[in-house]
SETI-664573 format. One record per residue (C-alpha): residue in three letters; x, y, z; residue number from 1. Coordinates in steps of 0.5 Angstrom, whole numbers. Layout:
BEGIN
code:ala | x:X | y:Y | z:Z | pos:NUM;
...
# end
This chain:
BEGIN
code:unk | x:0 | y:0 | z:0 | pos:1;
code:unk | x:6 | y:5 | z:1 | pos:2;
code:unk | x:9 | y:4 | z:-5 | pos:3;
code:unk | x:3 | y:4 | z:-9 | pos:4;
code:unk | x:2 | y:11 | z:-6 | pos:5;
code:unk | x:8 | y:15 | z:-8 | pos:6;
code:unk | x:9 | y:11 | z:-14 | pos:7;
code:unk | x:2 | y:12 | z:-17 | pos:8;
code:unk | x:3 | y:19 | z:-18 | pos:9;
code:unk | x:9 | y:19 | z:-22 | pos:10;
code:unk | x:7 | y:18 | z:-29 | pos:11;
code:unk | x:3 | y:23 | z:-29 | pos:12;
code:unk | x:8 | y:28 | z:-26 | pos:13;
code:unk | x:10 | y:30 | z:-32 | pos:14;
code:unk | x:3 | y:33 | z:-34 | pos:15;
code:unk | x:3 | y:36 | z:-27 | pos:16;
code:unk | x:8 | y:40 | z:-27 | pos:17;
code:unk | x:7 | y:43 | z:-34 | pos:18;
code:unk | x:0 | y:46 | z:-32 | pos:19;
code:unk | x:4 | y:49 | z:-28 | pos:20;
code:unk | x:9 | y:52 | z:-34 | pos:21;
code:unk | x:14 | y:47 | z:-31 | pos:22;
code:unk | x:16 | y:43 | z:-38 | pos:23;
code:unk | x:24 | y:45 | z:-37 | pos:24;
code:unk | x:24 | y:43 | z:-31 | pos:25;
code:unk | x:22 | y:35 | z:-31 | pos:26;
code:unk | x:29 | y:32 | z:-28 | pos:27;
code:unk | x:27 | y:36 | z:-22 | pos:28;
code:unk | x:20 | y:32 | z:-20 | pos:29;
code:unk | x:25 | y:26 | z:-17 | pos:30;
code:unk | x:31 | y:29 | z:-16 | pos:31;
code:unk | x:27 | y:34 | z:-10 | pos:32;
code:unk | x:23 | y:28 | z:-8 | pos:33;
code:unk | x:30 | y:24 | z:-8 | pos:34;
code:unk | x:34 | y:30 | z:-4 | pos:35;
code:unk | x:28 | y:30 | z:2 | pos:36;
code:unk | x:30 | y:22 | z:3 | pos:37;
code:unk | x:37 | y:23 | z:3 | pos:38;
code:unk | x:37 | y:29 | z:8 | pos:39;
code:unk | x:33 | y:26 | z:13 | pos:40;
code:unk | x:35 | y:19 | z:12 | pos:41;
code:unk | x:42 | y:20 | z:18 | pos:42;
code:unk | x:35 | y:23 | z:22 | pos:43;
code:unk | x:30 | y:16 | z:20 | pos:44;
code:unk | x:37 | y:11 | z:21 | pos:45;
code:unk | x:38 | y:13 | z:28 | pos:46;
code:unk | x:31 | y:13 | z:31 | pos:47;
code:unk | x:31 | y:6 | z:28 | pos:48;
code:unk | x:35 | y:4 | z:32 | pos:49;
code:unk | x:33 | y:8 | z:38 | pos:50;
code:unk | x:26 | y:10 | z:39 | pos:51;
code:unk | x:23 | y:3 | z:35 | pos:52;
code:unk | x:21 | y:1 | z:28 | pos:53;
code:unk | x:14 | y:2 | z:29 | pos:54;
code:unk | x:15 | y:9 | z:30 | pos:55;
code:unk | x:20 | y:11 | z:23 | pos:56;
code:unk | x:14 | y:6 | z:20 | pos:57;
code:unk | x:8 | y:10 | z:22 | pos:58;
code:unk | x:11 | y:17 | z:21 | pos:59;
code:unk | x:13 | y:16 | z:13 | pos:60;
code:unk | x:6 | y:14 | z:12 | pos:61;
code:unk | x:3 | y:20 | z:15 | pos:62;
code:unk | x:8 | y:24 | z:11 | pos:63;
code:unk | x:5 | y:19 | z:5 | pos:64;
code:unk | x:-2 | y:21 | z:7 | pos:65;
code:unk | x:0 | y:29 | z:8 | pos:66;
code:unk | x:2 | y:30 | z:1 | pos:67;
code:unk | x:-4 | y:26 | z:-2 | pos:68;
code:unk | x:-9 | y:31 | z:1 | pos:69;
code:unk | x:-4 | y:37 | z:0 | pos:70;
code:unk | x:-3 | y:36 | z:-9 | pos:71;
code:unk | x:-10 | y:38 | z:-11 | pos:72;
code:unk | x:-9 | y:45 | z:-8 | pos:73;
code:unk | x:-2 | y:46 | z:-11 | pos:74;
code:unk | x:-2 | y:52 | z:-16 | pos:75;
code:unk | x:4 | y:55 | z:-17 | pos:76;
code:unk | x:12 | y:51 | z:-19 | pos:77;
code:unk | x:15 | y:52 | z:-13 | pos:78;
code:unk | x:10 | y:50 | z:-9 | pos:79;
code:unk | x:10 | y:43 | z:-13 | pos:80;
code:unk | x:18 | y:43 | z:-11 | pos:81;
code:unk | x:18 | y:45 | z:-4 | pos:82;
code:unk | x:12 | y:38 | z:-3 | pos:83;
code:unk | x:15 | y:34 | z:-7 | pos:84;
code:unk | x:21 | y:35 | z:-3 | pos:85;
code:unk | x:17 | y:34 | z:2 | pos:86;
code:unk | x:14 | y:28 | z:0 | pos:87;
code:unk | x:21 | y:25 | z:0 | pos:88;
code:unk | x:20 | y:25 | z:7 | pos:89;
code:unk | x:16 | y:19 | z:7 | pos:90;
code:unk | x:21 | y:14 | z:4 | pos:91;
code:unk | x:26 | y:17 | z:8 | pos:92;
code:unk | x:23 | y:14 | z:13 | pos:93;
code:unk | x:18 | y:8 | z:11 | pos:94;
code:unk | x:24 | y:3 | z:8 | pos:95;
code:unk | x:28 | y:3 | z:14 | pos:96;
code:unk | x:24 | y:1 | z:19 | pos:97;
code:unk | x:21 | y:-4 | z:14 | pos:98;
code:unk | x:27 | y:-6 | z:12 | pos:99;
code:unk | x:29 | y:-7 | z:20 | pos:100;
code:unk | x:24 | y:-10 | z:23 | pos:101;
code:unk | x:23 | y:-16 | z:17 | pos:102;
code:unk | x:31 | y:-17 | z:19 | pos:103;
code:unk | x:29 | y:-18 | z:27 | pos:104;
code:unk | x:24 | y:-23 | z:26 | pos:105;
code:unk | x:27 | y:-29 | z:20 | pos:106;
code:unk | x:32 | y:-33 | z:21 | pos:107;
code:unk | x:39 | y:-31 | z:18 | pos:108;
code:unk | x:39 | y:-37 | z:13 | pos:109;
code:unk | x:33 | y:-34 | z:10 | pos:110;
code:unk | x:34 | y:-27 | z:10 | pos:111;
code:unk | x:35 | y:-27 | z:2 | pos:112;
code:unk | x:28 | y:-30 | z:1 | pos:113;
code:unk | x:25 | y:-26 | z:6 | pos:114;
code:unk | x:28 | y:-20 | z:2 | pos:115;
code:unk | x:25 | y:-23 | z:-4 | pos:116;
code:unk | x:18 | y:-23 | z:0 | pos:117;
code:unk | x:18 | y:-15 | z:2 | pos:118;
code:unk | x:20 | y:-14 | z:-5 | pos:119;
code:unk | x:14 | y:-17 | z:-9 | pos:120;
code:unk | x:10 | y:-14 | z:-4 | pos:121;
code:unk | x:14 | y:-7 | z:-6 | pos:122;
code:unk | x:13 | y:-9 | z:-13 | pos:123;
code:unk | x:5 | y:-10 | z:-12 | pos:124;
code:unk | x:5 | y:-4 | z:-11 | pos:125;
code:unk | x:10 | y:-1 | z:-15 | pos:126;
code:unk | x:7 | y:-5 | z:-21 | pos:127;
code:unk | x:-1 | y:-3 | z:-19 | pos:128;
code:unk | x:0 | y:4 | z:-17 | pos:129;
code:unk | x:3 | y:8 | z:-24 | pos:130;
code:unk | x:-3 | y:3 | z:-28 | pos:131;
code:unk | x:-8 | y:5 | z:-24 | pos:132;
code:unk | x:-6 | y:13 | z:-23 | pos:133;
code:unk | x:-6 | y:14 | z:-30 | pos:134;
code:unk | x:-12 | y:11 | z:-30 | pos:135;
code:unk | x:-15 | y:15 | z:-25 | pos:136;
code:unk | x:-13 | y:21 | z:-28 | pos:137;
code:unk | x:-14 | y:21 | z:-36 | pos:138;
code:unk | x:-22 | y:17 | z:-33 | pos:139;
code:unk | x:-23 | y:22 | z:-27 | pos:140;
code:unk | x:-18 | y:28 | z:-26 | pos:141;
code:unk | x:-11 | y:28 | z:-23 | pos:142;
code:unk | x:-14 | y:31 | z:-17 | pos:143;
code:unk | x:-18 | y:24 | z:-16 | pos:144;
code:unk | x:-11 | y:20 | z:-17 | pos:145;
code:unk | x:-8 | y:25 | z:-11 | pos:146;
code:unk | x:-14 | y:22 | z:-6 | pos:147;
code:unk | x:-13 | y:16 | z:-8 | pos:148;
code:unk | x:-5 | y:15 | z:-7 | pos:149;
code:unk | x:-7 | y:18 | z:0 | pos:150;
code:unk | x:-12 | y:13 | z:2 | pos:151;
code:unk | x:-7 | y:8 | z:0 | pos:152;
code:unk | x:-2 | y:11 | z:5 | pos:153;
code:unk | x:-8 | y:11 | z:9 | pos:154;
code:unk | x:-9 | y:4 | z:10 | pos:155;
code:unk | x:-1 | y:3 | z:11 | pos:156;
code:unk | x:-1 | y:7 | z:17 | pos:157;
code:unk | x:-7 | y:3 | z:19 | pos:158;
code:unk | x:-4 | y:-4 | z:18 | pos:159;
code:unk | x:3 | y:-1 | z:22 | pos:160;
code:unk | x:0 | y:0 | z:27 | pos:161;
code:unk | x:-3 | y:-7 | z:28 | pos:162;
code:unk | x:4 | y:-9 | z:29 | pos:163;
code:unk | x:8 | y:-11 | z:35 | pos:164;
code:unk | x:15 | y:-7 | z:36 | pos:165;
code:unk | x:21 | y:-12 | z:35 | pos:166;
code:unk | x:27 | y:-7 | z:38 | pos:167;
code:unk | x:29 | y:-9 | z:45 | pos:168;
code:unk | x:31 | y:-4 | z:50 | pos:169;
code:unk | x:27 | y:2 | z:46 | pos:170;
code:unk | x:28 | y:9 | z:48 | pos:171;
code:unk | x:24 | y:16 | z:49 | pos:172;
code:unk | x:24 | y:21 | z:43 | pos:173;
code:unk | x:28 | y:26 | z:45 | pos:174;
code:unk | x:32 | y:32 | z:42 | pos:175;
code:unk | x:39 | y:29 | z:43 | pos:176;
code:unk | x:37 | y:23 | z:39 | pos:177;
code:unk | x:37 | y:28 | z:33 | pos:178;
code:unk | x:44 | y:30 | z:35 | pos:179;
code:unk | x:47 | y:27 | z:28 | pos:180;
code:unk | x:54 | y:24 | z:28 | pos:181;
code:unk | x:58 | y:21 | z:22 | pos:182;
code:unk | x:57 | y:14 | z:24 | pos:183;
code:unk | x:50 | y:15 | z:24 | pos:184;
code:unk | x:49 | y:17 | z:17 | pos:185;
code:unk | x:54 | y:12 | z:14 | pos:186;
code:unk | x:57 | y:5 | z:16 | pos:187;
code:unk | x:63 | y:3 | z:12 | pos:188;
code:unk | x:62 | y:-4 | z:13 | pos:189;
code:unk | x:56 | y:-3 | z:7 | pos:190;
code:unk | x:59 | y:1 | z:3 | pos:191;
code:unk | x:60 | y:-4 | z:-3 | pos:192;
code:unk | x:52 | y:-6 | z:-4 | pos:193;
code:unk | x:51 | y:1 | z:-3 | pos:194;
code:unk | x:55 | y:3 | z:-9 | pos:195;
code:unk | x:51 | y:-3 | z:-12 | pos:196;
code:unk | x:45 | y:0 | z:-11 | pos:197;
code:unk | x:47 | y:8 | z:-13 | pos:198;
code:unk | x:49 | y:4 | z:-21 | pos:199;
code:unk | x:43 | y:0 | z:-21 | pos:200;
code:unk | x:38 | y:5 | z:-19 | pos:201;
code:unk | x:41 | y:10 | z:-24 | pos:202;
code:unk | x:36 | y:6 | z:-30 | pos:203;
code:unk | x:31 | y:7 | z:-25 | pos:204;
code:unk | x:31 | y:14 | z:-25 | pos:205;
code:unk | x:32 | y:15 | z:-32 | pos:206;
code:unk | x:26 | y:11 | z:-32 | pos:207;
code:unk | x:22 | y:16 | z:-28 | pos:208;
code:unk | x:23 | y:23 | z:-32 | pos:209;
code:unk | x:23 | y:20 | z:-40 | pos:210;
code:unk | x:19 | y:14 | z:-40 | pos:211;
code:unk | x:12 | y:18 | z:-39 | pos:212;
code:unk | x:14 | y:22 | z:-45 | pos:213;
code:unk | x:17 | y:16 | z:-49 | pos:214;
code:unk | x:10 | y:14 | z:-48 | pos:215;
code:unk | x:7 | y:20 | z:-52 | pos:216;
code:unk | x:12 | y:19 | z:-57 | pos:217;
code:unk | x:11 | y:12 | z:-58 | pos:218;
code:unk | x:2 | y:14 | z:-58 | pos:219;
code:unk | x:2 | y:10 | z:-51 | pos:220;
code:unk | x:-4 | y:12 | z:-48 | pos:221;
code:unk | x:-3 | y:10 | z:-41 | pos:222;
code:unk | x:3 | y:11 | z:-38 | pos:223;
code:unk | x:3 | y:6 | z:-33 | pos:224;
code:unk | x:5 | y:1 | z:-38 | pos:225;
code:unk | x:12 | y:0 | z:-37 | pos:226;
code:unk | x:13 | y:0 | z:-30 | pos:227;
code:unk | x:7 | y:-5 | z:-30 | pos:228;
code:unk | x:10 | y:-10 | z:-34 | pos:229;
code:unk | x:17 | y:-8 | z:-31 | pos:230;
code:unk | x:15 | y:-10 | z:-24 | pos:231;
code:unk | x:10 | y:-15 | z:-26 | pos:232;
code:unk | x:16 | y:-19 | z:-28 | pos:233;
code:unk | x:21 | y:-17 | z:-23 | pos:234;
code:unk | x:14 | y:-20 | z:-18 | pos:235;
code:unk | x:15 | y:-27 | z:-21 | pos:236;
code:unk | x:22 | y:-26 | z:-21 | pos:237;
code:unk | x:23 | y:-25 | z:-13 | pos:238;
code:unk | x:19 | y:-32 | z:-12 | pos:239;
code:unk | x:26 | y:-35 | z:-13 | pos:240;
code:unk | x:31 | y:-30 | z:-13 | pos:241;
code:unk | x:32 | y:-28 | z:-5 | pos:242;
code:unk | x:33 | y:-36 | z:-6 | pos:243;
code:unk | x:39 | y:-36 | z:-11 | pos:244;
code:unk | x:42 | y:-31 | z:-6 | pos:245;
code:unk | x:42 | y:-34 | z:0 | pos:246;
code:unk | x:45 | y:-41 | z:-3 | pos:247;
code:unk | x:50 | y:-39 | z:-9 | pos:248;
code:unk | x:52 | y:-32 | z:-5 | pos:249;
code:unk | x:50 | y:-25 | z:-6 | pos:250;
code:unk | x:55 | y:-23 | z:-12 | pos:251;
code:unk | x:54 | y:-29 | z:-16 | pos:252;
code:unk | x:46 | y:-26 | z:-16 | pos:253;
code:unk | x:48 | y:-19 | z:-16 | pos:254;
code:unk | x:52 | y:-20 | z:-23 | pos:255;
code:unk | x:47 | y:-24 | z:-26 | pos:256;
code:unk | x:42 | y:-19 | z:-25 | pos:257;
code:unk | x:47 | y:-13 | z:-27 | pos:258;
code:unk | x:48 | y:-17 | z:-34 | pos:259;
code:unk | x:41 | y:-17 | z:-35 | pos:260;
code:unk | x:39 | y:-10 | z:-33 | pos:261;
code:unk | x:45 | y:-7 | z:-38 | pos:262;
code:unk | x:41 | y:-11 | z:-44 | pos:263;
code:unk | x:35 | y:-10 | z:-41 | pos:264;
code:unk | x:36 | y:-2 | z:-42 | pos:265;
code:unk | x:40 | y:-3 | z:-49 | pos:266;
code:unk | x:33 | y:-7 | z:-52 | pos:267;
code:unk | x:29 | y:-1 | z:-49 | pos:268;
code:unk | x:33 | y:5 | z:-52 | pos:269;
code:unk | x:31 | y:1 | z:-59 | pos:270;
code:unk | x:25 | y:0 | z:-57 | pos:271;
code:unk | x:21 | y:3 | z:-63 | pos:272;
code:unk | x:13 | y:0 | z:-61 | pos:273;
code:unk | x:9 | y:-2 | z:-56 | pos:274;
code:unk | x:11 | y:-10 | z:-56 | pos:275;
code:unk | x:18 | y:-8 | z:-57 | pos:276;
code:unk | x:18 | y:-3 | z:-50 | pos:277;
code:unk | x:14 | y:-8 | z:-47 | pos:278;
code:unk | x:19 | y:-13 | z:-47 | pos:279;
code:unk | x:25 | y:-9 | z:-46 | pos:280;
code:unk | x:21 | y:-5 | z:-39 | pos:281;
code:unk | x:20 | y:-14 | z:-38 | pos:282;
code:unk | x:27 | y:-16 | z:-39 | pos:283;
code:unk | x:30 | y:-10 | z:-34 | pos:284;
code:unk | x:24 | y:-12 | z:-29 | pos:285;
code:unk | x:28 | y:-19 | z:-28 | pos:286;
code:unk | x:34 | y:-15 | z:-26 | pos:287;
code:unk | x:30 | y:-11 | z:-21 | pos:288;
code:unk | x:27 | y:-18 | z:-18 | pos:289;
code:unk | x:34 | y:-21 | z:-18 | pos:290;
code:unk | x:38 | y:-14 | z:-15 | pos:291;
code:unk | x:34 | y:-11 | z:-10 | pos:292;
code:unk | x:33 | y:-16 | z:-5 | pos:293;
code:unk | x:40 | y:-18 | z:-6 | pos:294;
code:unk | x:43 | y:-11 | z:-4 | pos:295;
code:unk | x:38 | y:-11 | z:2 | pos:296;
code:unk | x:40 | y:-18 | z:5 | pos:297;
code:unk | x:49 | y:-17 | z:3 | pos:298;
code:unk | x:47 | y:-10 | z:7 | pos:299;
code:unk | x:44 | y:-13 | z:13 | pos:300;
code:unk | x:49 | y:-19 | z:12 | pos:301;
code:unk | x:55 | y:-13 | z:14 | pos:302;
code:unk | x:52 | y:-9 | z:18 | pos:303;
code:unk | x:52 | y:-9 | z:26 | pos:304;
code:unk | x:46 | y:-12 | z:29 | pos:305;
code:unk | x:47 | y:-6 | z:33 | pos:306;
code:unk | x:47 | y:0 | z:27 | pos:307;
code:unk | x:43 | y:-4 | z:23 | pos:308;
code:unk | x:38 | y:2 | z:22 | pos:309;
code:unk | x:45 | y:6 | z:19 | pos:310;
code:unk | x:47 | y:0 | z:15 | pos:311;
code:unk | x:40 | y:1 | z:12 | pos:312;
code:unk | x:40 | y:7 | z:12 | pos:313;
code:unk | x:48 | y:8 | z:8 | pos:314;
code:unk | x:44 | y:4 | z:3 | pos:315;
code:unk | x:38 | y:7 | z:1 | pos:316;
code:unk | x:42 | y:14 | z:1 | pos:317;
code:unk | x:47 | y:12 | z:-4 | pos:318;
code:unk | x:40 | y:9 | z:-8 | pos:319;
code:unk | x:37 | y:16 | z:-7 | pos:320;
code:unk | x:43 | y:19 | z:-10 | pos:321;
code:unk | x:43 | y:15 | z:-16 | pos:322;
code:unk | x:37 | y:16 | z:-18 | pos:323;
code:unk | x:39 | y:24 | z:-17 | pos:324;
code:unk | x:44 | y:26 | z:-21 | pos:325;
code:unk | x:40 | y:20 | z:-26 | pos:326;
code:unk | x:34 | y:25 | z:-26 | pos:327;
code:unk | x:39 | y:30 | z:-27 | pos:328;
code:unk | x:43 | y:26 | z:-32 | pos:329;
code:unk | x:36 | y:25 | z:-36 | pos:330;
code:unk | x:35 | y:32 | z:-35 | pos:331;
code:unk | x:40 | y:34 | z:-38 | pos:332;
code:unk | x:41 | y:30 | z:-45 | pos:333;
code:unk | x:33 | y:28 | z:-46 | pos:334;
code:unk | x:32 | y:36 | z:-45 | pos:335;
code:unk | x:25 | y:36 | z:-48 | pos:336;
code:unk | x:28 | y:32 | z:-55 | pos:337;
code:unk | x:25 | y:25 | z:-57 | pos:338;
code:unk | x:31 | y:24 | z:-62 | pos:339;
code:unk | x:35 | y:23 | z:-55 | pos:340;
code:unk | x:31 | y:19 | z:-51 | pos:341;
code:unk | x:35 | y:12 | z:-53 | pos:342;
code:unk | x:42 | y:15 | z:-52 | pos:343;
code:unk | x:39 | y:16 | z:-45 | pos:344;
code:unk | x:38 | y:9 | z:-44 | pos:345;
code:unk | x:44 | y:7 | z:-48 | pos:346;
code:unk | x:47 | y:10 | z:-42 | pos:347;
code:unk | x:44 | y:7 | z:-37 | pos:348;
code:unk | x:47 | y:1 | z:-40 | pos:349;
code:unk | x:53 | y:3 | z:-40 | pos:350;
code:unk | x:52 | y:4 | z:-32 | pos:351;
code:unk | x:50 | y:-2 | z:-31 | pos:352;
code:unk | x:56 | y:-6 | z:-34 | pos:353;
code:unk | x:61 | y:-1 | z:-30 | pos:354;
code:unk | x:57 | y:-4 | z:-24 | pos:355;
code:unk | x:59 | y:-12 | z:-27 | pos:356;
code:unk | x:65 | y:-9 | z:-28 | pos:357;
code:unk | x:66 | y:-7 | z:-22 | pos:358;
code:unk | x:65 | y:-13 | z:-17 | pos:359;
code:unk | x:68 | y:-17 | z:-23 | pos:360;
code:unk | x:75 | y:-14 | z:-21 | pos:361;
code:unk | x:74 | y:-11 | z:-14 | pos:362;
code:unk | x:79 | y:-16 | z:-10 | pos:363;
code:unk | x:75 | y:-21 | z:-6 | pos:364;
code:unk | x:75 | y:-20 | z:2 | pos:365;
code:unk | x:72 | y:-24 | z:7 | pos:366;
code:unk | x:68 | y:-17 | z:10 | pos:367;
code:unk | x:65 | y:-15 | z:3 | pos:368;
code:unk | x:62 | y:-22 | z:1 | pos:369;
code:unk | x:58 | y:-27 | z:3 | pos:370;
# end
C-alpha cells in the first residue's frame, strides 16, 4: 500500500508540472523528491534503532498521507517542488523500518528470500500503483489520482499500527536523538552493496522522468504501461531470487542480475512499439527482482545487528543518489528531444555494465561477500 501510494502519481507527474508551466524542469519531479529522503534518512536510520521500528514506519506513512491531500491545492511550481520534497520525507522514513523490523524476525539463513517476499510485495504496489493512477487520471482527474494515492497510505498507516514493536531496549523521543554523528549516516561495512544499489537505480531514475514521454512519442495512451510490465516480471522473479542469493552467494546473484539489467536498458533504447517497449520494461523487470533483494539481504549481512537501521539507511542513500543525479543526467541529455531518448537508455546500459565490471574485478575479501 505505501509504495502503491507515492508510485501512483508518477506517471502523470510530467503532465502535473507542465500546467504549472514547469515542462523545462521534469528532472527536478525525482530529484527533490529523492533529495527530501536522502537528507532525512541519517535522522529515520538512528530513530530506528533507538525510538523503535514501528515509529519510523508510521511517521513515513503520515508524510504519504499528507501529500496526497496536499497535491490537488497545488497552483504554483514552486509550491510543487517544495511538497515533492517533502514528500521524499515519506520514503526517508517507511523503508528503513520495514526493512529493519523484517531483519528482526526471520532466520538469517533466509534473510535473501525474506527479501524476495518484501519486495513482491513493494512491487505489487509499484506495478499497480502507476497502472492504476494513469487510469484515474486520464478517466476522472489528477485530483482524483491524488486522493486515491493517500487513501492508499492510509491503509498502510492503519496496518503498521496492527503490528508489534520488535527493537529491545526502546528509547523515548528526545531531541538529543536528532544530534546526528558521521556513524549515523554512513557505515563503512556496507559500502560495496551501497555503491551497487546507487549504479543499479541509475536505470530506475532515468525510467522515472523520460518514460511517461516515451509513451506519448510511441501513441501509448496509459503511461503506467512500463512500470506494469516491468514490475510485474520482477514480482514473478522475486519468488526464486531471494532463494538463489541465499544458496549461491549475493554477488553471484548481484552479476546476473547486472547483465540483465544492462541488456534490458540496450533493448529499451531500440525500442520502436508497444511490444518492443513491453518486452524490454519485462526484461529489465527481471534484473529489478534479482537486484533489489539481493542488495538489501548483502546489506544487512554486513552491517552490525546494533547499527543496522544505519546500514540500511547507507544503502537507501546511495539508491537515492543514483536516482538524483540519473534525474538530472536524464534531464540534462533528453532535454525535451525525442531523438535523444534511446542514448539515455544507452547510457544506463553502459552504467549497469561498469557496475558488473566493478564486483568482476574488485578484490575478493571475507568482509565484503557472503
Amino acid at each position: 500500500m505505501f509504495m502503491a501510494s507515492f508510485s501512483m502519481i508518477t506517471p502523470e507527474l510530467n503532465r502535473f508540472i507542465t500546467m504549472l508551466d514547469g515542462e523545462d524542469y521534469k528532472g527536478l519531479i525525482f530529484l527533490l523528491y529523492g533529495f527530501g529522503a536522502l537528507v532525512i534518512r541519517p535522522i529515520s536510520g538512528k530513530l530506528t534503532d533507538t525510538v523503535g521500528r514501528i515509529a519510523v514506519m508510521v511517521i513515513g506513512s503520515i508524510v504519504g498521507i499528507f501529500a496526497g491531500v496536499v497535491y490537488p491545492y497545488v497552483a504554483v511550481l514552486w509550491g510543487f517542488f517544495l511538497l515533492r520534497f517533502m514528500h521524499g520525507f515519506a520514503s526517508g522514513f517507511k523503508p528503513i523500518g520495514t526493512t529493519s523490523y523484517l531483519a528482526d524476525i526471520v532466520p538469517v539463513k533466509n534473510r535473501g528470500e525474506a527479501m524476495g517476499y518484501l519486495g513482491m510485495a513493494g512491487s505489487t504496489g509499484m506495478a499497480a500503483g502507476p497502472y492504476v493512477g494513469s487510469f484515474l487520471a486520464t478517466t476522472f482527474s489528477l485530483n482524483t489520482m491524488f486522493i486515491v494515492s493517500s487513501v492508499c497510505a492510509v491503509i498502510s498507516l492503519i496496518t503498521v499500527l496492527g503490528m508489534k514493536e520488535t527493537l529491545p531496549n526502546r528509547q523515548k523521543f528526545s531531541l538529543k536523538l536528532l544530534n546526528i554523528k558521521w556513524s549515523d549516516i554512513y557505515t563503512y561495512k556496507v559500502w560495496l552493496p551501497s555503491l551497487m544499489m546507487a549504479m543499479s537505480v541509475f536505470s530506475f531514475g532515468v525510467i522515472l522522468v523520460v518514460i511517461p514521454d516515451f509513451h506519448d512519442h510511441l501513441g501509448i495512451e496509459n503511461r503506467g504501461s512500463f512500470m506494469l510490465f516491468m514490475v510485474m516480471t520482477s514480482i514473478v522473479t522475486r519468488f526464486f531470487a531471494g532463494k538463489i542469493s541465499d544458496k549461491y552467494g549475493r554477488v553471484v546473484s548481484l552479476k546476473l542480475g547486472l547483465s540483465i539489467l544492462s541488456f534490458g536498458m540496450l533493448m529499451t533504447g531500440f525500442a520502436d512499439s508497444y511490444w518492443s517497449l513491453m518486452l524490454a520494461a519485462s526484461i529489465t523487470g527481471i534484473s529489478v527482482g534479482i537486484n533489489s533483494p539481493t542488495i538489501f539481504a548483502w546489506t544487512i549481512d554486513l552491517a552490525p545487528d546494533d547499527q543496522r537501521g544505519p546500514g540500511v539507511s547507507t544503502m537507501l542513500s546511495a539508491l537515492e543518489v543514483g536516482i538524483i543525479v540519473s534525474s538530472l543526467v536524464a534531464g540534462f541529455v533528453y532535454n525535451n528531444d525525442y531523438s535523444m531518448i534511446p542514448y539515455v537508455f544507452w547510457l544506463c546500459s553502459g552504467v549497469a555494465l561498469l557496475a558488473l565490471i566493478i564486483l568482476f574485478t574488485i578484490k575478493k575479501s571475507s568482509d565484503q561477500y557472503s
